[in-house]
mmCIF file of the C-alpha atoms, coordinates in Angstrom:
data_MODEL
# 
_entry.id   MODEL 
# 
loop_
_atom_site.group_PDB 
_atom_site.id 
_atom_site.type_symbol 
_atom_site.label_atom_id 
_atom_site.label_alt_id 
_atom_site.label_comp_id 
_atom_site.label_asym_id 
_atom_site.label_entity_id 
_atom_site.label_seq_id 
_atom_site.pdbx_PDB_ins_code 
_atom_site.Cartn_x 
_atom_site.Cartn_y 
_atom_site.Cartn_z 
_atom_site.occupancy 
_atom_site.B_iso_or_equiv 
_atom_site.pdbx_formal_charge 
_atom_site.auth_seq_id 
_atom_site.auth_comp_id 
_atom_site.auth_asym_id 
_atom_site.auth_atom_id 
_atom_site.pdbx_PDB_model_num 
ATOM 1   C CA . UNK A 1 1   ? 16.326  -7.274  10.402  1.00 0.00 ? 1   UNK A CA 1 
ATOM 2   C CA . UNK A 1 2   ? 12.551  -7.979  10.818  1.00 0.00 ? 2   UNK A CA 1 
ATOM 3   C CA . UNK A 1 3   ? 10.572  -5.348  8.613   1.00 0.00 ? 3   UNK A CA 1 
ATOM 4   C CA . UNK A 1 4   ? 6.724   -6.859  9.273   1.00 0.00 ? 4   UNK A CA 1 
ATOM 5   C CA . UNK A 1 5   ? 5.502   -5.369  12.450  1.00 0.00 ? 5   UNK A CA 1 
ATOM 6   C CA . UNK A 1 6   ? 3.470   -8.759  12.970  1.00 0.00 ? 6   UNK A CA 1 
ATOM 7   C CA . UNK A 1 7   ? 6.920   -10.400 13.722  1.00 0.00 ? 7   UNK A CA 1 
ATOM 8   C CA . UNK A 1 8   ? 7.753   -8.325  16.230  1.00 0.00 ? 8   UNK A CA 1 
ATOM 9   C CA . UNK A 1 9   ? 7.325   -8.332  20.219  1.00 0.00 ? 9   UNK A CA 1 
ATOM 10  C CA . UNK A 1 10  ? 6.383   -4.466  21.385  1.00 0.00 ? 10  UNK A CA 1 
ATOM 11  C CA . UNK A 1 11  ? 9.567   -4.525  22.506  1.00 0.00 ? 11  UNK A CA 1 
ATOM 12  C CA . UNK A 1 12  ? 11.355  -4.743  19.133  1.00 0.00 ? 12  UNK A CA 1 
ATOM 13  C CA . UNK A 1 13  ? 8.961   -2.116  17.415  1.00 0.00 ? 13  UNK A CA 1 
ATOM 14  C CA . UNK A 1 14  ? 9.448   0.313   20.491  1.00 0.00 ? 14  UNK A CA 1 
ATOM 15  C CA . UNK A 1 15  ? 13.095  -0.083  20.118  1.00 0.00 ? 15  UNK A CA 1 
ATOM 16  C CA . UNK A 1 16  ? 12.732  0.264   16.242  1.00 0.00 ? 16  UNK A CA 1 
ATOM 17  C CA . UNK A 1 17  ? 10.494  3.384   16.740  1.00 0.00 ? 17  UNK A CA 1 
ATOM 18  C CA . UNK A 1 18  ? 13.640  4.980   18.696  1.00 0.00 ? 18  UNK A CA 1 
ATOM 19  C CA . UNK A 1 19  ? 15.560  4.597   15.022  1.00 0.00 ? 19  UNK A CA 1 
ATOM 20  C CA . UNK A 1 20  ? 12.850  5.475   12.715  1.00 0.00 ? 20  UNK A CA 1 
ATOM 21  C CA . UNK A 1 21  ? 8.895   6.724   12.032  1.00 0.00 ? 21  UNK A CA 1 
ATOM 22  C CA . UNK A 1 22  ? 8.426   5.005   8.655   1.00 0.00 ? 22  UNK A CA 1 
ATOM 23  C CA . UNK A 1 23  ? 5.545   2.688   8.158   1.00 0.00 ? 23  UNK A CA 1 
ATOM 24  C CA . UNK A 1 24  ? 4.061   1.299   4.800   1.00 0.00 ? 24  UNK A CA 1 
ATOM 25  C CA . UNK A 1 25  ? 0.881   -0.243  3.920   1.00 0.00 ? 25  UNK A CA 1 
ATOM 26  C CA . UNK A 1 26  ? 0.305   -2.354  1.095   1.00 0.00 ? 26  UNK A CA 1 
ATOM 27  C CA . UNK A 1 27  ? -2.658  -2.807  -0.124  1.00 0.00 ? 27  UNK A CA 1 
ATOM 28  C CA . UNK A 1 28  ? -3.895  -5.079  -3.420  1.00 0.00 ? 28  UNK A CA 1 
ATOM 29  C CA . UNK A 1 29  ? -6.909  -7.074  -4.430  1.00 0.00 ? 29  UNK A CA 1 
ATOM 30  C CA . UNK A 1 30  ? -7.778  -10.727 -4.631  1.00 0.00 ? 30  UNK A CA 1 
ATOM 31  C CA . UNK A 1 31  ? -8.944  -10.744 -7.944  1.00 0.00 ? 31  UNK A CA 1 
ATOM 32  C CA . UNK A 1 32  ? -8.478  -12.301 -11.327 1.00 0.00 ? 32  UNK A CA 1 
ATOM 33  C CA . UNK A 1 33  ? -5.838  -11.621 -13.264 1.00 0.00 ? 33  UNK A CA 1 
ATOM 34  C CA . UNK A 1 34  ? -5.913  -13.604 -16.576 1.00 0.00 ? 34  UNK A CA 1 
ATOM 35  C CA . UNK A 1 35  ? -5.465  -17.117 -16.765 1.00 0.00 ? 35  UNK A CA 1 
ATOM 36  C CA . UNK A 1 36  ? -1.867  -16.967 -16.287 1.00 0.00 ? 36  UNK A CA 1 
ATOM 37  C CA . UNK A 1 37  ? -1.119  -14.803 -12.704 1.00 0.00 ? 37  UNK A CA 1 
ATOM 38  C CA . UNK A 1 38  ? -2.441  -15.542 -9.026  1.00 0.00 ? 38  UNK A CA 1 
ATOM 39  C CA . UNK A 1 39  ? -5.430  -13.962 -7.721  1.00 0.00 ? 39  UNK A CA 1 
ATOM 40  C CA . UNK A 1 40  ? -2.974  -12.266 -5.065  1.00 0.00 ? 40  UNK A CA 1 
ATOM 41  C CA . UNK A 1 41  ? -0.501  -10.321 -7.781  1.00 0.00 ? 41  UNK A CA 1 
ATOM 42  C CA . UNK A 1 42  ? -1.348  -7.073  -6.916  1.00 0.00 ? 42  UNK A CA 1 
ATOM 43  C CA . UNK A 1 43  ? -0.864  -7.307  -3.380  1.00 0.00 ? 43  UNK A CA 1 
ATOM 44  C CA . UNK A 1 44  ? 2.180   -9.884  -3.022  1.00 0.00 ? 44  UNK A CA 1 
ATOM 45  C CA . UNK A 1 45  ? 4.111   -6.748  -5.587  1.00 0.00 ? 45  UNK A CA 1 
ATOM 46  C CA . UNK A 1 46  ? 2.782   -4.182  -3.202  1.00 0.00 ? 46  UNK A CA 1 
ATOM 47  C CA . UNK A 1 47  ? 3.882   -5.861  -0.296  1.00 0.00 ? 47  UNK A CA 1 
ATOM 48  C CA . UNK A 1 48  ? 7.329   -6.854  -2.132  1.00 0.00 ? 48  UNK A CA 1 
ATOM 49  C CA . UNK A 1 49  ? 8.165   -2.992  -2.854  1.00 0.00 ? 49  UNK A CA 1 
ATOM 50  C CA . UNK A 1 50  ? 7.149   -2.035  0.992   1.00 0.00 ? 50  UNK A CA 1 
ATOM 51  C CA . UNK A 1 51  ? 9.865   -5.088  1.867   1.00 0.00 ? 51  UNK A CA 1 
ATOM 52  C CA . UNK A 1 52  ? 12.479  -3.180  -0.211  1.00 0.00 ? 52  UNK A CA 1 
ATOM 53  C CA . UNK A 1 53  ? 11.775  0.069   1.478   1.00 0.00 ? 53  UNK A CA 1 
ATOM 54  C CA . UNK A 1 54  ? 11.692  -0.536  4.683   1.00 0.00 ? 54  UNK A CA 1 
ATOM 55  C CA . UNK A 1 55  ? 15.068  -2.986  4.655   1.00 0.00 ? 55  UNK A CA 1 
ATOM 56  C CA . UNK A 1 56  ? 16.698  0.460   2.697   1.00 0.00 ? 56  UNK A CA 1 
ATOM 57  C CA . UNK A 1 57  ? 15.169  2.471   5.287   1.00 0.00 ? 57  UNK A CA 1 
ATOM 58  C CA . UNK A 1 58  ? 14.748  0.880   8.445   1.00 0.00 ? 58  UNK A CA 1 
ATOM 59  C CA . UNK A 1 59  ? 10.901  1.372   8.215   1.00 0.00 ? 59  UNK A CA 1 
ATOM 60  C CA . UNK A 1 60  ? 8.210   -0.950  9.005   1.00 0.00 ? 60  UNK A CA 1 
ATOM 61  C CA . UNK A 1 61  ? 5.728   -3.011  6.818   1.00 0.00 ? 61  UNK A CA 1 
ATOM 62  C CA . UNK A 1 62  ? 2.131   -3.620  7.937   1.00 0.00 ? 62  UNK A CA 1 
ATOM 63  C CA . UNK A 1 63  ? 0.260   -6.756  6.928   1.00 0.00 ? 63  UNK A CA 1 
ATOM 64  C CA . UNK A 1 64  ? -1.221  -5.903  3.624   1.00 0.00 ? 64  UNK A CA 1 
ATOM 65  C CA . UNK A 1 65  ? -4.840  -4.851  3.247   1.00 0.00 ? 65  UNK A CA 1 
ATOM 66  C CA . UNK A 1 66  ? -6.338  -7.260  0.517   1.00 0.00 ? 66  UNK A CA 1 
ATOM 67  C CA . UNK A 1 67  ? -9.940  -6.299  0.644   1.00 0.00 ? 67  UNK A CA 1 
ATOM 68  C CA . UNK A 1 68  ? -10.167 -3.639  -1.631  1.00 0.00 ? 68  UNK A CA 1 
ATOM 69  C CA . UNK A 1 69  ? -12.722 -2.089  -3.861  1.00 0.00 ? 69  UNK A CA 1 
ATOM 70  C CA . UNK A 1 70  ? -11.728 -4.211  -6.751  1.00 0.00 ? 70  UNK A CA 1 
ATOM 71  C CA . UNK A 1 71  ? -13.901 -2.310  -9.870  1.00 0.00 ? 71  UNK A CA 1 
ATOM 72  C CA . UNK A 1 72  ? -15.227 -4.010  -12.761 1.00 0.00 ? 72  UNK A CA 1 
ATOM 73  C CA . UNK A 1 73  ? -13.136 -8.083  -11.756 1.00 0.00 ? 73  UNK A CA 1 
ATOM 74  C CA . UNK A 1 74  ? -16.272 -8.542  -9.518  1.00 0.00 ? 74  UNK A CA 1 
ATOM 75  C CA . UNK A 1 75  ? -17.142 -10.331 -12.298 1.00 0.00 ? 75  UNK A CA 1 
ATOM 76  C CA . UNK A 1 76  ? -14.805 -12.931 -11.937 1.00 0.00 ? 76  UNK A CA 1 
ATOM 77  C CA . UNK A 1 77  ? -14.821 -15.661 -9.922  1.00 0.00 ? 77  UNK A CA 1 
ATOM 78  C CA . UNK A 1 78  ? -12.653 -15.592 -6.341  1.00 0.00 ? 78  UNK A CA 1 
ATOM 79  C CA . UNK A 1 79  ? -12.758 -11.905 -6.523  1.00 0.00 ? 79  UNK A CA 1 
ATOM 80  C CA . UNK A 1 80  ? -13.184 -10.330 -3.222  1.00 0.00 ? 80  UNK A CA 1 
ATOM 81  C CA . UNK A 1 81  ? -14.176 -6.775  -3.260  1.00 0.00 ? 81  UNK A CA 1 
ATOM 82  C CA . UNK A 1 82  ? -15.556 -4.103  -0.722  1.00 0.00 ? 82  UNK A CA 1 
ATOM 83  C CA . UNK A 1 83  ? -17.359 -0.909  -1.281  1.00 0.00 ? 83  UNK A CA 1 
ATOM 84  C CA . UNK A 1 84  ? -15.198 1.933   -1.698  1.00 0.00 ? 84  UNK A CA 1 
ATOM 85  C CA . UNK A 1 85  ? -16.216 3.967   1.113   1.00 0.00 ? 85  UNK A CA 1 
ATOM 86  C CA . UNK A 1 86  ? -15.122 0.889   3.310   1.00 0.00 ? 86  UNK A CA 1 
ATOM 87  C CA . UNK A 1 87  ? -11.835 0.577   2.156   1.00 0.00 ? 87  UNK A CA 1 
ATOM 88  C CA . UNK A 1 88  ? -11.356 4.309   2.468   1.00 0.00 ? 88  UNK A CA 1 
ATOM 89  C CA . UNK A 1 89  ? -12.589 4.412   6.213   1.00 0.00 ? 89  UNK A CA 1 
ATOM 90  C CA . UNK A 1 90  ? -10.393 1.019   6.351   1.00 0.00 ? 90  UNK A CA 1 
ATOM 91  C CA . UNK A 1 91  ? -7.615  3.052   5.063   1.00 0.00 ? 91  UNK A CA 1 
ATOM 92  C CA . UNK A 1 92  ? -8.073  6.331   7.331   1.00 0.00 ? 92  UNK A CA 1 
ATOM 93  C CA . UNK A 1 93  ? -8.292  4.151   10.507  1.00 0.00 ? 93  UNK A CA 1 
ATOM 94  C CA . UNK A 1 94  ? -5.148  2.551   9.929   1.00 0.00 ? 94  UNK A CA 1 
ATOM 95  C CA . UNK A 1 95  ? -2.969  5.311   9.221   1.00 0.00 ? 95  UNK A CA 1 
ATOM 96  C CA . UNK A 1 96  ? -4.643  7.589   12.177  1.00 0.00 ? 96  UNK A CA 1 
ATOM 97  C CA . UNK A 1 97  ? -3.704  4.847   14.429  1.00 0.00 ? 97  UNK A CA 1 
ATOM 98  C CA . UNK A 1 98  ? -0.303  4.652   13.092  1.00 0.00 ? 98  UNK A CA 1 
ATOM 99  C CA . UNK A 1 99  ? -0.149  8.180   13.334  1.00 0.00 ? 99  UNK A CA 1 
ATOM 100 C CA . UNK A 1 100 ? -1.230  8.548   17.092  1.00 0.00 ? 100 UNK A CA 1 
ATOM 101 C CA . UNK A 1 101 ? 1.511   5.985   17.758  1.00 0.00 ? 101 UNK A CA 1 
ATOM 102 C CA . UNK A 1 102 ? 4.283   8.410   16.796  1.00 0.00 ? 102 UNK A CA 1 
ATOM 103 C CA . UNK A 1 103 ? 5.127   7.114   12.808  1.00 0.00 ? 103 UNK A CA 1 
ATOM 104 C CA . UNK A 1 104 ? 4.833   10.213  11.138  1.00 0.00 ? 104 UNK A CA 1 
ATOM 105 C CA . UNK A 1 105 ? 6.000   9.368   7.416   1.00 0.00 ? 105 UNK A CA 1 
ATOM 106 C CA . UNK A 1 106 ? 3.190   6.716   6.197   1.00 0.00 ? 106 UNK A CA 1 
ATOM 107 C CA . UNK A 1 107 ? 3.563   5.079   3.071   1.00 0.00 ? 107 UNK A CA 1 
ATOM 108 C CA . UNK A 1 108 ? 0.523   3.572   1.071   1.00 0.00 ? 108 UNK A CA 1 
ATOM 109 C CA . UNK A 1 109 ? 1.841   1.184   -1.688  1.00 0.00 ? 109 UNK A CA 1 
ATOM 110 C CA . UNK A 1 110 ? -0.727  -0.228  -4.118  1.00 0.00 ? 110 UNK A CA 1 
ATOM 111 C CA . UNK A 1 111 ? -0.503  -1.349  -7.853  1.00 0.00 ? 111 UNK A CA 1 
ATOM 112 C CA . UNK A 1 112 ? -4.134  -2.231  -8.073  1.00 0.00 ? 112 UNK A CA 1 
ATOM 113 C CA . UNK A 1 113 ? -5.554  1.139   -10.424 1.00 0.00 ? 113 UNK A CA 1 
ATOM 114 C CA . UNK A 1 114 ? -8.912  1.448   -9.142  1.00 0.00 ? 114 UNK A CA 1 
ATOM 115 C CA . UNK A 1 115 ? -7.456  1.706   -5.828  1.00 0.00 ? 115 UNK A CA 1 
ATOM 116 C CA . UNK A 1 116 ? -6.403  5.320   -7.015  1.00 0.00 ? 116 UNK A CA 1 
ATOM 117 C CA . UNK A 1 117 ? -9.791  6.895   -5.607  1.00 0.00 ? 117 UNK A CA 1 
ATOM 118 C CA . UNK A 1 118 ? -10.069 5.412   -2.207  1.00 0.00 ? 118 UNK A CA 1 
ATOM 119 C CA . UNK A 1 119 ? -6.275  5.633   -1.566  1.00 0.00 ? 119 UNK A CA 1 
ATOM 120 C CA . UNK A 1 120 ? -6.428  9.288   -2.519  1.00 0.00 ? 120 UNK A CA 1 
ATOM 121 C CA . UNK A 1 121 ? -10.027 10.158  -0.888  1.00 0.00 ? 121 UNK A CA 1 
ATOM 122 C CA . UNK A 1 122 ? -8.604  8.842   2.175   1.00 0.00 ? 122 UNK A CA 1 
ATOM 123 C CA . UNK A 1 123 ? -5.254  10.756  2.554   1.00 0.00 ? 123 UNK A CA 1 
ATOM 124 C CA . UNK A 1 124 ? -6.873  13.822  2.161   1.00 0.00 ? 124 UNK A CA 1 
ATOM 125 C CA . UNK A 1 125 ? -9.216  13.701  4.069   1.00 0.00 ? 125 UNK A CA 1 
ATOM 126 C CA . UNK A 1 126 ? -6.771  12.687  6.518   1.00 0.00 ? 126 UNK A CA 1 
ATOM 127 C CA . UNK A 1 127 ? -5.214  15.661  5.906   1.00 0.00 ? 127 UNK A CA 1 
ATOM 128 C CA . UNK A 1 128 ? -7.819  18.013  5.624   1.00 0.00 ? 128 UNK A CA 1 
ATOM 129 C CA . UNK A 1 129 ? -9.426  16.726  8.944   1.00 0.00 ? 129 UNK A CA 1 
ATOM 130 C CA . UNK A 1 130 ? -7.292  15.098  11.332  1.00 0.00 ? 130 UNK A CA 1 
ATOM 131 C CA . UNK A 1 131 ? -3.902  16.721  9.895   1.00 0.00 ? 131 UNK A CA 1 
ATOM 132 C CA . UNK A 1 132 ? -1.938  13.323  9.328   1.00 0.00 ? 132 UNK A CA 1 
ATOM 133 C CA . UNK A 1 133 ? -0.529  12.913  6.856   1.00 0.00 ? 133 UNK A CA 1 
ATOM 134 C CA . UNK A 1 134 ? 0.429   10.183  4.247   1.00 0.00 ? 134 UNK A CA 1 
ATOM 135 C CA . UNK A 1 135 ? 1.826   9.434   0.924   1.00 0.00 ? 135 UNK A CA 1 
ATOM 136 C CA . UNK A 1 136 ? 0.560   7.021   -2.020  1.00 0.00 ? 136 UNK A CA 1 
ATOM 137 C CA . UNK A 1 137 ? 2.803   4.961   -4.268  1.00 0.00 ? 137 UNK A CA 1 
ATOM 138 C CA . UNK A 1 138 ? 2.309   3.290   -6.872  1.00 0.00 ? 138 UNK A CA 1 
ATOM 139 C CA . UNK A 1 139 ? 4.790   0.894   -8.529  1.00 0.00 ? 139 UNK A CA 1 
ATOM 140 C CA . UNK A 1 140 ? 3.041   -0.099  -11.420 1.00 0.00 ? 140 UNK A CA 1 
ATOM 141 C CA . UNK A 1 141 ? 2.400   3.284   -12.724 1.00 0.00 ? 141 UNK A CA 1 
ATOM 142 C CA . UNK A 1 142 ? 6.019   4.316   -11.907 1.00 0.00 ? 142 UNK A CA 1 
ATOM 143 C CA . UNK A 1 143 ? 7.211   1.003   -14.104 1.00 0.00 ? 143 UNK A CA 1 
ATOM 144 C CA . UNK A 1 144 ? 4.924   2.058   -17.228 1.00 0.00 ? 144 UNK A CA 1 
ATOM 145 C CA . UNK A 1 145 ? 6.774   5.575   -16.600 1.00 0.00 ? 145 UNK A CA 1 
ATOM 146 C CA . UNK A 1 146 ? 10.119  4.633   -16.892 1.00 0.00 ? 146 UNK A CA 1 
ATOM 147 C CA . UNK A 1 147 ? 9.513   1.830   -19.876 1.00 0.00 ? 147 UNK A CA 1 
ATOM 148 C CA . UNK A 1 148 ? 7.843   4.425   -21.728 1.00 0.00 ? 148 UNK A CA 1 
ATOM 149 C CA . UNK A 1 149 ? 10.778  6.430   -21.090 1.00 0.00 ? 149 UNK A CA 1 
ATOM 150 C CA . UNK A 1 150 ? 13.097  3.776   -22.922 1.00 0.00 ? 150 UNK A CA 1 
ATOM 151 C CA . UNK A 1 151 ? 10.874  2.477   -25.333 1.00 0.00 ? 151 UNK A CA 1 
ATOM 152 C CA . UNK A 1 152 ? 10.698  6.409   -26.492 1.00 0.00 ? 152 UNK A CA 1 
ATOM 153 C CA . UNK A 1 153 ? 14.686  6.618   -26.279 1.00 0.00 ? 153 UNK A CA 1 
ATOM 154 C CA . UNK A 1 154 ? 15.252  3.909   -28.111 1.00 0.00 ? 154 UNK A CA 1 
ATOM 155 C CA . UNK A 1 155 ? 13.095  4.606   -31.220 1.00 0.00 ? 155 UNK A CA 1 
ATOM 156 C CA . UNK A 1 156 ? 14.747  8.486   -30.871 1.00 0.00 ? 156 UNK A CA 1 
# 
């Protein structure tokens, strides 16, 4: 089953669109990440968990959005960032024209942290002024969650 919508003719998606409204966006910098990890971590996990989703749920995955405000890795080199307001508007128009194409449960999946603001300025506003609305997940936090979870259990 094809889950990027770039792989698909408008025929497939309409067709998929019949069995489902899911879409999810990944989104994740190009930025350093220590000598030891590509510059494209944060978005190939991001677009790895949308993958997994949308094969469990028959949802869709966009292409990721890796121009992101990236926070204080500007300083490296081969970091790409954008102003946060851009990636916000970036962010809204996507989703809106998702939205006004009939998916109605939109999924944002980042792991980058100082994507938190944007992400979160831009689904409410969403919500407060165009009503669509959207939902922001982040793995990375949820995996610090739960192995803070066992580490705890295991000392108890």
């Amino acid at each position: 089953m094809k889950v990027f919508i770039d792989e698909m003719t408008w025929r497939e998606l309409k067709e998929r669109m019949h069995k489902t409204d899911i879409a999810y966006l990944p989104l994740g910098t190009i930025e350093c990440h220590g000598p030891h990890l590509p510059m494209g971590s944060d978005y190939y996990v991001s677009t790895a968990v949308s993958i997994l989703a949308a094969k469990r749920t028959g949802g869709i995955v966009m292409p990721p959005l890796t121009y992101n405000f990236t926070g204080a890795t500007n300083a490296f080199k081969g970091t790409i960032g954008i102003p946060m307001e851009l990636e916000m508007k970036i962010i809204k128009a996507v989703l809106k024209s998702l939205w006004e194409q009939g998916f109605r449960r939109l999924f944002v999946i980042s792991t980058h942290g100082p994507n938190d603001v944007p992400i979160r300025m831009a689904i409410r506003e969403l919500y407060e002024y165009e009503r669509v609305i959207a939902v922001y997940f982040n793995p990375h936090k949820c995996a610090v969650n739960l192995a803070s979870k066992e580490i705890y259990n295991y000392r108890a």
